[in-house]
C-alpha positions, 0 to 999 in steps of 0.5 A: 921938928928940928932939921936932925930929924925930918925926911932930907928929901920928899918926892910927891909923886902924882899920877892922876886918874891911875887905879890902885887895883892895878898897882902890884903895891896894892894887889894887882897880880901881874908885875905892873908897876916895879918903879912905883913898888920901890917906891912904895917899899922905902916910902910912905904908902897910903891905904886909903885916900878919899878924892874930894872931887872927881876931876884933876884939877879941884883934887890937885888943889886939895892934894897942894893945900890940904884944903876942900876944894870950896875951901881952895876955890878950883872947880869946875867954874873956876879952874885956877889954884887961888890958895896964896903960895906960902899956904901951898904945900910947896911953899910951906915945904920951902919956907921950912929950908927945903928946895921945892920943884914940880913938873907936870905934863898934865895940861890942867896942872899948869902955870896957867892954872897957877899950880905953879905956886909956892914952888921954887922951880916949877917946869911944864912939860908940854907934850909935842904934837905926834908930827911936829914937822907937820901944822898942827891946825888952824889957829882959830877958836874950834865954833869958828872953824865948825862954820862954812868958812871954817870948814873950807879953811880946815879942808884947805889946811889939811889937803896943804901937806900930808893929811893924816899927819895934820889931821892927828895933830889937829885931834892932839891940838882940840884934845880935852885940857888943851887951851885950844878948847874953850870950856865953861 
């Protein structure tokens, strides 16, 4: 395509584990989701779109590279984005002259991750704690704090300041997706 006619701007707008039936774009009834149906009205709206995985991360990769997840390599056992950037949507989006930026407040969709790839800007948003003035939990992997010890640090910790607060933000911190949680 010449640069006469090609789109002068593309927003890939994501939103992971959102159900069509409840879009009003797709049929939903009720008025739920006006932003989106603007959207939808001047853009591209897809009719039928298969996940090739039932997970944020192996869908991710496949949308940023239009390959498999076997192809991409992200799944359970292995949760980076391994596709090189050029190959990545964002990178052949940049090499062909656009500005390419992504912001993601989904933990699994992170420079961590290397879903940062290819992107010329690339901003994770981190979700704060629900108290930030409050500690957020003791920082010690979560088997530790499940022994003995670990359970008299975790009691200690809590009763040092308002308790429920700390213990929301210990929830928040232990909540799946963190990098407080270990998962194999």
């Amino acid at each position: 395509r010449s640069m006469t006619d090609r789109p002068s701007n593309i927003l890939f707008f994501v939103i992971d584990s959102l159900r069509r039936d409840r879009l009003s774009c797709y049929g939903c009834e009720k008025e739920t989701s006006p932003f989106i149906d603007s959207i939808a009205e001047s853009g591209v709206k897809f009719e039928q779109a298969v996940a090739p995985a039932p997970w944020t991360v192996p869908v991710h990769g496949s949308l940023f590279s239009g390959e498999l997840p076997s192809t991409h390599g992200s799944h359970r056992r292995s949760k980076s984005f391994k596709i090189p950037a050029k190959e990545s949507l964002a990178g052949k989006l940049s090499e062909s002259g656009y500005r390419t930026a992504g912001f993601s407040a989904n933990p699994w969709l992170t420079p961590e991750f290397d879903f940062d790839r290819g992107f010329d800007h690339f901003s994770y948003l981190k979700p704060e704690p629900p108290f930030p003035g409050e500690e957020v939990a003791p920082d010690e992997e979560i088997e530790d704090l499940l022994s003995e010890e670990g359970i008299k640090q975790v009691l200690t910790w809590l009763t040092g300041g308002n308790a429920p607060k700390r213990f929301t933000n210990g929830i928040w911190k232990y909540r799946p997706g963190s990098k407080s949680v270990r998962t194999t």
